[in-house]
C-alpha positions in Angstrom: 87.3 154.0 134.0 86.7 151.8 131.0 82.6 151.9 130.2 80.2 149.5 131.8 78.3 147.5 129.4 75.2 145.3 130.4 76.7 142.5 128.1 80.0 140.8 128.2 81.9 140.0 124.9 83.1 136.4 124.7 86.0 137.9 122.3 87.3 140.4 124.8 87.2 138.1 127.4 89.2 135.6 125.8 91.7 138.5 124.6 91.9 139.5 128.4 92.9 136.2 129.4 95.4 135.3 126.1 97.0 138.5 127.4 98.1 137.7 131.0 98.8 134.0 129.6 101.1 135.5 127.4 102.6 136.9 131.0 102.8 134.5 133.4 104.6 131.2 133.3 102.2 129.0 135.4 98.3 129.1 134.9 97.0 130.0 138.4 94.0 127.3 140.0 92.8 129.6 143.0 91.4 133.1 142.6 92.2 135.5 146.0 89.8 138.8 145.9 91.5 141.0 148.3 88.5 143.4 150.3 89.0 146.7 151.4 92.2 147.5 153.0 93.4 143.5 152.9 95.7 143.9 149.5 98.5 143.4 151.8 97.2 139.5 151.2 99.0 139.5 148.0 102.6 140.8 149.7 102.3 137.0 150.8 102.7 135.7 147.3 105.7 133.9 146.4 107.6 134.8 142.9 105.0 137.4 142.3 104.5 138.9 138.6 102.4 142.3 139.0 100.3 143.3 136.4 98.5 146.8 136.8 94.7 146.5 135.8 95.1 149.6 133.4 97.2 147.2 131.0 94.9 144.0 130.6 92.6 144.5 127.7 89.3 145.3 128.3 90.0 145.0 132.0 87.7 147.2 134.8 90.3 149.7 136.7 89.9 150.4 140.7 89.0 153.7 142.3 88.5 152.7 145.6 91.2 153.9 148.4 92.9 151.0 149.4 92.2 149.1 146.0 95.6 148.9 144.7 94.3 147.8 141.0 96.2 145.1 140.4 96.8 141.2 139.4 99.1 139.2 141.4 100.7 135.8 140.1 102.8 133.6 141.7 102.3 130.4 144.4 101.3 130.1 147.8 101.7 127.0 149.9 102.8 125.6 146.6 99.9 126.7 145.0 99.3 128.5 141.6 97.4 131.4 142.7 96.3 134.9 141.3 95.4 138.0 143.9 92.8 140.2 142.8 94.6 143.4 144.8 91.5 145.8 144.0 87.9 145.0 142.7 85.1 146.5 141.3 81.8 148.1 143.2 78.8 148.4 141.9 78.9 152.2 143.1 81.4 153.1 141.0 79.6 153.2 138.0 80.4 149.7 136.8 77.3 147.1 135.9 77.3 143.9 138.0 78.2 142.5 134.5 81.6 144.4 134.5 82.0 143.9 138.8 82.3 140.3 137.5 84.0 140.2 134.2 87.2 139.5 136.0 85.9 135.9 137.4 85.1 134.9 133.7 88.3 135.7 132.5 89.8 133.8 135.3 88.1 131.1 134.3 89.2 131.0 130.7 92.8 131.1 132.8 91.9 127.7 134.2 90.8 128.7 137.9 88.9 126.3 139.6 88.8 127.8 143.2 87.2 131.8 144.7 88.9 132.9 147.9 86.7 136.6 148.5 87.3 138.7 151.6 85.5 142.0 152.0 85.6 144.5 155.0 82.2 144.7 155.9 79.7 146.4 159.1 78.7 144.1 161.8 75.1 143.6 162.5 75.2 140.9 165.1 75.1 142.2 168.4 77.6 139.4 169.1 80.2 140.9 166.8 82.9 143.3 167.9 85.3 145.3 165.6 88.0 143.1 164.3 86.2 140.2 164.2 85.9 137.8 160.9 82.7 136.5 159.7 83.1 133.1 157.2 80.2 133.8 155.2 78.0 130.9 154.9 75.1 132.8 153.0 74.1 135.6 151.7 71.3 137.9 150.8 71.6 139.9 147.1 69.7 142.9 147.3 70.5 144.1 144.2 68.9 141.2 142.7 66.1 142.3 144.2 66.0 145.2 142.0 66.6 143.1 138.7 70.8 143.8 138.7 71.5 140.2 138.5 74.9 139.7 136.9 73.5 136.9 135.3 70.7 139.0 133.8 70.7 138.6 130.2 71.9 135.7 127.4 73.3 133.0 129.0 76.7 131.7 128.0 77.0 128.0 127.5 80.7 128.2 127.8 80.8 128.8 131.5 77.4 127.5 132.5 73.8 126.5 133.0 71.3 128.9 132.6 69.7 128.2 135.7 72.1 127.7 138.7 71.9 126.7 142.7 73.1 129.0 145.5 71.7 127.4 148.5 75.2 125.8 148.5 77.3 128.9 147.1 80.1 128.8 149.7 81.6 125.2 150.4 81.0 123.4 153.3 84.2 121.3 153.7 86.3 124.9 153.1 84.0 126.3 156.0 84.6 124.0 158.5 88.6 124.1 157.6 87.9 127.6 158.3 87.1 126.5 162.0 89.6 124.9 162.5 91.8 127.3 161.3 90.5 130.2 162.9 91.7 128.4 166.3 95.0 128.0 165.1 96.1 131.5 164.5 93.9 132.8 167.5 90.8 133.8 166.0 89.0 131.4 167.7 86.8 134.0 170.0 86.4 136.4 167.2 85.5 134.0 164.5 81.9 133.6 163.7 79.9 132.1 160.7 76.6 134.8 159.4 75.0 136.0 156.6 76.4 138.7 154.6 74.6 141.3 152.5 75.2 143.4 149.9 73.5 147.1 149.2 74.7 149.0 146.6 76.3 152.3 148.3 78.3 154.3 148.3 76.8 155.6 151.5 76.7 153.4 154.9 73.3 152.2 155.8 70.5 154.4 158.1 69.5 153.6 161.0 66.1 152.2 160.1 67.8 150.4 157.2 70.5 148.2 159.9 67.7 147.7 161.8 65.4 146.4 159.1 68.7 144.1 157.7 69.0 142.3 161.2 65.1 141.5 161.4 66.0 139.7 158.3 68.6 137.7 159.9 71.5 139.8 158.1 74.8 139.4 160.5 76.5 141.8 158.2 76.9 144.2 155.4 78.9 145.2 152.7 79.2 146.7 149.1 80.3 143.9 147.3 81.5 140.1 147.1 78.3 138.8 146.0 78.2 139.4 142.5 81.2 137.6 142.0 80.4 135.0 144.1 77.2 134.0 141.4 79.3 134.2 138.6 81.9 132.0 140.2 79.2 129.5 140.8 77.8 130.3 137.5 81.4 128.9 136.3 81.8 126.1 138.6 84.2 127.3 141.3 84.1 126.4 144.5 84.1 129.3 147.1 85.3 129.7 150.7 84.5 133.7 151.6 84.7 135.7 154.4 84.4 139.0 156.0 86.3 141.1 158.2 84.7 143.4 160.6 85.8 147.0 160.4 83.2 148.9 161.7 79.5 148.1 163.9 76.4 149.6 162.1 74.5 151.6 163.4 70.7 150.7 165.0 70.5 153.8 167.3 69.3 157.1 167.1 71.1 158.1 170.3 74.6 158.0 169.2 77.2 160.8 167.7 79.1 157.6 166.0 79.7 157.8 162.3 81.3 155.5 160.1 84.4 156.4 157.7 86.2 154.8 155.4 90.0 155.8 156.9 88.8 153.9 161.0 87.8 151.2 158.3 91.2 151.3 156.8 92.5 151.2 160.3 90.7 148.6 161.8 92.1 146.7 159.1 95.5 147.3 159.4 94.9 146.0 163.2 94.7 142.8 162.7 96.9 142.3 159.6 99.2 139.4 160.5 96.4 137.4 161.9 94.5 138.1 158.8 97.6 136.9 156.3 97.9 133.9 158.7 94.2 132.8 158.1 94.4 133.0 154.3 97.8 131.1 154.2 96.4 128.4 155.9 93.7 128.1 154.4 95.2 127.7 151.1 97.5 125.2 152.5 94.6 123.0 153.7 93.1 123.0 150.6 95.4 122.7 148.5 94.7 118.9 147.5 91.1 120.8 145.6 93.8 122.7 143.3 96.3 120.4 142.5 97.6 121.4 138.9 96.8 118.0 137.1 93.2 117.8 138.0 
């Protein structure tokens, strides 16, 4: 694991992204974060060139089971796109600084656009296993504890000091979502929430998912966010969602426990449908990422 550092270095970052530009043919416009156990997303990716995370420079490696630690080039739905098949968690080790380093290298790449999944617990009494949340919110709880991965000097290059997130995921790529959702038979297990992050690596106590869903938390997760400020930091427009692997936990009076492998299984479930979603999607968008703009 390459060592976290609580400040990024412009330098590196630019020598990350020189190096895969050196690699690839066609500069990718739409950034795909594949969650827990959804890497298969990037199998969908047409003339694919793999690069392993372990080779970029300065790059953050995966040890997540399921994270395959890899970059993904190639097109999809004609598009110029990049899959993230891995990411970075914030109980790995790494600071939310190095979580994100991989959206401000994209950036210098020329991505305009954040596609983030996650497999995350359902709250919602509503929600069943399965089921995909489009995030339209979310609550940072690590920024309530000051780890902010825009804590520190801000960086003209990519933005404002001081930036909105009462819009952070899109509205028009929402409702697309919708519509989609309908089309590849999602429609009864499609649902729009608020997603939060904790840092982990353990899954929440009882008191703790029944103190989230006072707060009007529909579900929860270990990651997704602090990428999502950054992206928004840089100007990208995100469309996120979750998928629902597992139901937390609110009563004493149960034997259930969550694990990571029924995660990885729930997953694996609903595959196709999943795929389907995100090709869609991409396709209905794909005016927002058009090369010349």
């Amino acid at each position: 694991m390459s060592k976290a550092r609580d400040e990024f270095n412009l330098e590196d970052l630019r020598e990350a992204a020189d190096y895969l530009a050196n690699r690839i043919s066609s500069k990718p416009k739409l950034l795909i974060i594949c969650g827990t156990g959804l890497g298969s997303l990037a199998d969908l990716v047409e003339n694919p060139v793999s690069i392993n995370y372990e080779e970029i420079p300065h790059f953050p490696v995966s040890t997540v089971q399921g994270h395959h630690g890899r970059l993904v080039f190639g097109t999809l739905s004609h598009v110029n796109v990049v899959c993230m098949q891995g990411r970075f968690h914030y109980f790995e080790g790494y600071s939310v600084r190095e979580i994100t380093k991989p959206i401000r290298i994209m950036k210098l790449l020329g991505v305009e656009g954040l596609f983030i999944t996650n497999s995350a617990g359902g709250l919602n009494p509503q929600y069943k296993v399965g089921d995909v949340m489009i995030l339209k919110d979310h609550f940072n709880f690590l920024s309530f504890g000051g780890e902010n991965p825009l804590r520190g000097p801000n960086d003209d290059n990519f933005g404002d000091r001081f930036i909105p997130t009462n819009k952070a995921y899109n509205k028009k790529l929402i409702s697309i979502a919708r519509d989609i959702a309908k089309q590849v038979g999602l429609k009864s297990n499609c649902h729009e929430g608020v997603y939060a992050i904790v840092s982990g690596p353990n899954y929440e106590t009882v008191a703790e998912s029944r103190a989230l869903l006072m707060l009007g938390v529909d579900a929860v997760g270990m990651s997704t966010v602090p990428e999502v400020i950054v992206a928004k930091h840089c100007g990208m427009t995100v469309f996120g969602f979750s998928f629902i692997t597992n139901l937390c936990i609110t009563s004493y009076d149960t034997d259930h426990e969550p694990n990571h492998g029924n995660i990885l299984d729930s997953v694996e479930s609903r595959s196709v449908q999943i795929q389907n979603f995100v090709i869609k999607m991409v396709e209905a968008s794909k005016d927002l990422w058009k090369s010349d703009r």
